[in-house]
C-alpha positions, 0 to 999 in steps of 0.5 A, spaced: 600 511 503 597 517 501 596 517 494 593 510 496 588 513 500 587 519 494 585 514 490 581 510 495 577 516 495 576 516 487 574 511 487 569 511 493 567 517 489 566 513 482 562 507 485 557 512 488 556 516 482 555 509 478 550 508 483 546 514 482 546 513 475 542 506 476 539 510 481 536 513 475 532 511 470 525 508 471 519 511 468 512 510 470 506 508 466 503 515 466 510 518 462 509 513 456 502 516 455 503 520 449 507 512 446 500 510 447 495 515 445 492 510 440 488 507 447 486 515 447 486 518 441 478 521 440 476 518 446 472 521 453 477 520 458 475 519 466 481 519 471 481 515 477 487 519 481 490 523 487 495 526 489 501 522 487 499 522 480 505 525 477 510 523 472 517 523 473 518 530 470 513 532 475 507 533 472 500 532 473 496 526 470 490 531 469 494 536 465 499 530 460 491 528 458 489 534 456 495 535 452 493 529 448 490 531 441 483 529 440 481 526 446 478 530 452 477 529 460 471 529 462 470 525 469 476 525 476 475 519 480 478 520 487 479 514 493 480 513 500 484 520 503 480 524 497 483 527 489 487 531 493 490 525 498 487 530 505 483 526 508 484 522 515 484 514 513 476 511 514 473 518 513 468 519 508 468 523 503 463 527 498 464 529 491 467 535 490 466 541 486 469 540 479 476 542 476 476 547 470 469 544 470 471 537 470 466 533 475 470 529 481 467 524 484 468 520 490 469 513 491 470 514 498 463 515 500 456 514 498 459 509 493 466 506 492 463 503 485 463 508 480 455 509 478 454 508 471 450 515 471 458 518 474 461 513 467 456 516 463 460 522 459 467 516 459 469 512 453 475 510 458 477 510 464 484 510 466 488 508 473 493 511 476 495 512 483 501 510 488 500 503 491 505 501 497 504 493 497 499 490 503 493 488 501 490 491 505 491 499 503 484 500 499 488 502 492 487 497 489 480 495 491 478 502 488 481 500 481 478 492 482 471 496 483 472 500 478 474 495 473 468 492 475 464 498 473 467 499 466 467 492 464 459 493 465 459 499 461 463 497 456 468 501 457 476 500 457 480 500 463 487 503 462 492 501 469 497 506 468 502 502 471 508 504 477 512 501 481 511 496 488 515 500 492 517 494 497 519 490 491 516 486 487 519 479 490 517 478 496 511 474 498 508 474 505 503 472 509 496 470 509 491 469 504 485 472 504 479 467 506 474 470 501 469 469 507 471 475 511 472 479 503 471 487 505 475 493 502 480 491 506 481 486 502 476 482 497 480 477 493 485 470 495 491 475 495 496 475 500 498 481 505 505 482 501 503 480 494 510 483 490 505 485 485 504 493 482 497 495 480 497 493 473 499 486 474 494 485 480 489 488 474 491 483 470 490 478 475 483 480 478 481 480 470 484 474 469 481 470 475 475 472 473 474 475 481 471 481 479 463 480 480 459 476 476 465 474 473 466 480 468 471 482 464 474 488 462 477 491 456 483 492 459 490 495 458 496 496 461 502 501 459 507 499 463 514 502 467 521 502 464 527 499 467 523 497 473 526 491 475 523 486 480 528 486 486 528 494 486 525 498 493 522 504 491 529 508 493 533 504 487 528 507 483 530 514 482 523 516 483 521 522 488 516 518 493 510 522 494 506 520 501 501 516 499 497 517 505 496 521 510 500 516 515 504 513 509 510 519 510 517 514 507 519 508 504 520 506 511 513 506 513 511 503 507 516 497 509 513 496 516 506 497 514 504 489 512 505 487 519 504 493 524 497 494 521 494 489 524 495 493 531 490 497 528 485 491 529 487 492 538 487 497 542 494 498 541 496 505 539 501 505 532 503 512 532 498 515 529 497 522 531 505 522 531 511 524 526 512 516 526 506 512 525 507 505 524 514 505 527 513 506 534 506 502 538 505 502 545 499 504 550 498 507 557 498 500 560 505 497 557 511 496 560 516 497 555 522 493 559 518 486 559 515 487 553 522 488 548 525 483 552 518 478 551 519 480 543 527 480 542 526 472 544 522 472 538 529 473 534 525 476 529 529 477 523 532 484 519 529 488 526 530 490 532 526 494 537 527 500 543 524 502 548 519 509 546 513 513 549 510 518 545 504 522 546 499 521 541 496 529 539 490 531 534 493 531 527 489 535 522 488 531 515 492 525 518 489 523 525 484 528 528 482 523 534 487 518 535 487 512 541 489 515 547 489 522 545 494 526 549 496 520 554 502 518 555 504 512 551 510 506 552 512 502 548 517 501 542 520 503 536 522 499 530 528 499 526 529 496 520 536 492 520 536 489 514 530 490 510 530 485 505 531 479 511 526 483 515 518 479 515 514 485 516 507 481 517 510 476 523 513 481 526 506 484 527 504 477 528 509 476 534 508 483 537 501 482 538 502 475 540 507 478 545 502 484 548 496 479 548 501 474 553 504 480 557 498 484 559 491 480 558 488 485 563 488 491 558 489 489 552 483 488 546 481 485 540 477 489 535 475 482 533 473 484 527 477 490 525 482 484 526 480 479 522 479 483 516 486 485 517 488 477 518 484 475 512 481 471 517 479 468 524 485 464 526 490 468 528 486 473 533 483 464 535 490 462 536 492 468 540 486 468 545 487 460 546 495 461 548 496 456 543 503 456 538 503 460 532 508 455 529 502 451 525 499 457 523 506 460 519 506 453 516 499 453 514 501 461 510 507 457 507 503 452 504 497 458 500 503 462 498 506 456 494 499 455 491 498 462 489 505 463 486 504 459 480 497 463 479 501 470 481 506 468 475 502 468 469 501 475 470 508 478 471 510 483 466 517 484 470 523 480 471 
């Protein structure tokens, strides 16, 4: 028996450190660069970036492109949060003093296009930042933008390519109604598209969804041993936050569905340590609240009952909803999370919170719907009516934007 259990115990050991090597092995776009150096070689390069632009050896994106032979750095590019990702959500940004005499401009500002004068000293302009799956994170806005104004320059676009951190399979969700097109989502894509930057670059370029129609000369440098099924912790990357309220993987699970509070007057947590995970308000009674959404049988989650106090949070959240008021509500914890839906358990929640306490909630109507992708859900909610048709109708535009999401795949 005990040397059963003794090899019990290696063997546990053994399979641990196996998983750890699979663990370990992806490398992203910006590692391949010198194996690329062809797009670069003798050009001025410009650098849309920020702060989790880092190799898997830790090193920066500026300093691996000035180490390039014949190629010289001549223009940075900063998105929402800023170059150095420091700033609240929604805060606008200004251009901001130059590193080593290198220009860097906002795209979060007074333009969130680059400016042909901003592209006039690039011959290419290269992609890379850290995205966390939902349509509506502004990333991949910045870079449909961007390609825009590359294409009409004449000026190559390099995406740098990294991993979908909540995997590269799941689909779910609305897509967008291009009549309620903002920076939160401009393109017929769903919340969760299972996609990484380069192969959305490759579908906006290929769809010709960029304005006017316009191709850019476009290249992508892909990933190693990334695989579809992976989470970004199966990766063996390091997870830089890639926003402010954007701390873990966990977050980045939830976000797809617990966003869309944002378009009510519900706190998600923003001005704790746990945005996302835990929503409420002064006016909600927990105790008929996760009773109303345990009915739902959501799949691969579960609730408790929580309050937290939203405070000021330089850099993260300076004015949160209800600031310093008590707030009860619930906690998510994710049970199994390739089961887990996040976007109809966002869905649910507000429909249960909407139902439960039709006194004090609120819309921000049009927050809302630029988050949905349209009207129908923030409709259907106010009528009373079942949601049932709605979910069906979301299975029925997925299915006919998978086959024009698979021809620009690059993993399997």
């Amino acid at each position: 028996m005990k040397n059963g259990f003794v090899f019990f115990l290696i063997s546990v050991v053994f399979v641990s450190g196996c998983q750890s090597m699979k663990k370990a092995g992806v490398t992203v776009g910006l590692d391949r660069v010198n194996e690329f150096n062809y797009l670069f070689k003798g050009k001025r390069i410009g650098i849309i970036a920020n702060h989790t632009s880092y190799d898997s050896k830790g090193r920066f994106i500026v300093d691996i492109f000035r180490s390039l032979p014949e190629s010289r750095v001549t223009a940075l590019f900063g998105p929402e949060h800023g170059f150095k990702g420091n700033y609240s959500a929604g805060k606008k940004i200004d251009d901001s003093a130059a590193l080593d005499s290198v220009p860097i401009y906002s795209l979060y500002g007074k333009t969130r296009k680059p400016t042909p004068e901003m592209l006039s000293d690039v011959d290419v302009l290269v992609f890379d930042i850290q995205d966390v799956g939902a349509r509506f994170y502004t990333y991949i806005w910045t870079m449909a933008l961007a390609m825009e104004a590359a294409a009409e320059q004449g000026i190559r676009f390099v995406v740098l390519d990294r991993p979908n951190p909540i995997n590269g399979v799941t689909v779910e969700g609305t897509v967008l109604d291009t009549a309620f097109a903002t920076f939160v989502g401009l393109f017929p894509i769903p919340v969760r598209h299972g996609m990484t930057v380069g192969e959305l670059a490759k579908l906006f370029n290929g769809e010709g969804w960029l304005k006017n129609g316009v191709k850019v000369d476009l290249k992508v440098v892909p990933m190693q041993g990334w695989k579809r099924k992976m989470w970004f912790d199966q990766t063996g990357l390091k997870f830089i936050p890639p926003s402010p309220n954007m701390p873990n993987l966990l977050t980045a699970t939830v976000y797809p569905g617990l966003c869309l509070l944002e378009g009510t007057n519900v706190s998600v947590g923003r001005g704790t340590e746990k945005p996302f995970l835990q929503f409420g308000a002064p006016w909600i009674d927990s105790d008929s609240l996760i009773s109303t959404v345990n009915a739902y049988n959501l799949e691969g989650v579960s609730f408790r009952k929580v309050e937290f106090t939203p405070r000021s949070i330089q850099g993260k959240s300076e004015n949160p909803k209800y600031k310093n008021e008590k707030c009860r509500g619930l906690e998510i914890t994710i049970e199994d999370r390739d089961r887990f839906k996040p976007f109809i358990t966002g869905v649910r929640i507000v429909q249960a919170i909407h139902r439960l306490f039709p006194e004090n909630f609120q819309w921000r109507p049009a927050h809302f719907d630029r988050l949905s992708g349209n009207d129908e859900i923030r409709k259907t909610i106010s009528e009373g009516k079942d949601i049932k048709s709605l979910i069906a109708q979301w299975e029925r535009d997925l299915q006919k934007f998978q086959p024009i999401r698979e021809k620009y795949l690059i993993y399997k």
